[in-house]
N, C-alpha and C positions, 0 to 999 in steps of 0.2 A: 526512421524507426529501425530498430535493432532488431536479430531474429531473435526471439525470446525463447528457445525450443534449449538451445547450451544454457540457459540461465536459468532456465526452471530445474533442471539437473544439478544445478550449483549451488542455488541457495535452500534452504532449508529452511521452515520457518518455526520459533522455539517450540517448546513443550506447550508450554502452560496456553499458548494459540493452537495448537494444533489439534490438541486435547478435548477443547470445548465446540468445535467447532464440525460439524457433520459433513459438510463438503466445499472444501476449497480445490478451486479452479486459479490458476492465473491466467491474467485477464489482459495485462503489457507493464511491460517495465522499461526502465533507460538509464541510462548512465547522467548522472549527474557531474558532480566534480571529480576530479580524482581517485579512487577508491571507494567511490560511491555509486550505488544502484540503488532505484526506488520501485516499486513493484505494486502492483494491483491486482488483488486476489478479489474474485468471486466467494461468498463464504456464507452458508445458510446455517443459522441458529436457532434452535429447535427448544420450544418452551409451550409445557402444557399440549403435545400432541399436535403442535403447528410449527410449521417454517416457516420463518421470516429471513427471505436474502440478504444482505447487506454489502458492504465496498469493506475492504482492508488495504490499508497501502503499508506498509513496508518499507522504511529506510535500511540498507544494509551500508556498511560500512565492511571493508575489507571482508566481504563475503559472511559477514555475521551481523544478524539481525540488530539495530540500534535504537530505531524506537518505531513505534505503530501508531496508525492513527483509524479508528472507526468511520464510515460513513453510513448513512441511513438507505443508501443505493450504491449498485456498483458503480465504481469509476472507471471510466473505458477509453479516457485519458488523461495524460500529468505532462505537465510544463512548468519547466522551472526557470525562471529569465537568466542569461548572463548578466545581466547587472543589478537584478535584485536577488540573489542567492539564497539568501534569508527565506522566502514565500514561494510554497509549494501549489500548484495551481492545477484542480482537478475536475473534470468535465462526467457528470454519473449520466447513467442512461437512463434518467429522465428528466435531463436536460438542466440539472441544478449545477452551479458554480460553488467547489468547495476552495476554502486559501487557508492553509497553514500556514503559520511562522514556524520556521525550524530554529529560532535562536533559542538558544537555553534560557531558562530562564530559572530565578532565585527563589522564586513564590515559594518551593516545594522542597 
């Protein structure tokens, strides 16, 4: 695992997330492939005079945010296999197994 302390310094994460969201914390990030970091943010979303925590992960790409993905709990760890690249694999603290597919896809 990476020190995360230079990388929380580095990335930044866009407006339109940073905007809505009352307090992000990161949580661990790692290097993926080449030019790539993914990142796990703490992030509490406030509706109707209650927080609710949630997991944010973070693709960045050459130090700029590329795509997001929401979870319903923090994620307190990410594992990405060398031979499946494709499937983001994220462990939240309370014990749930989240998997992305990072391939693009045409649906949208």
């Amino acid at each position: 695992m990476m020190n995360i302390a230079p990388i929380e310094e580095s990335l930044e994460l866009p407006e339109e997330l940073s905007s809505i969201f009352d307090d992000i914390k990161l949580l661990t990030a790692f290097e993926g492939s080449r030019n790539q970091i993914f990142a796990s943010y703490r992030i509490v979303f406030s509706m109707n005079g209650r927080a609710f925590p949630l997991g944010l992960v973070v693709e960045y790409l050459n130090q700029s945010a590329s795509r997001y993905f929401i979870a319903l709990s923090e994620v307190v760890c990410l594992y990405i296999s060398i031979n499946f690249r494709h499937a983001l694999l994220g462990g939240t603290k309370d014990g749930s197994l989240l998997l992305w597919d990072l391939r693009d896809s045409n649906l949208f």
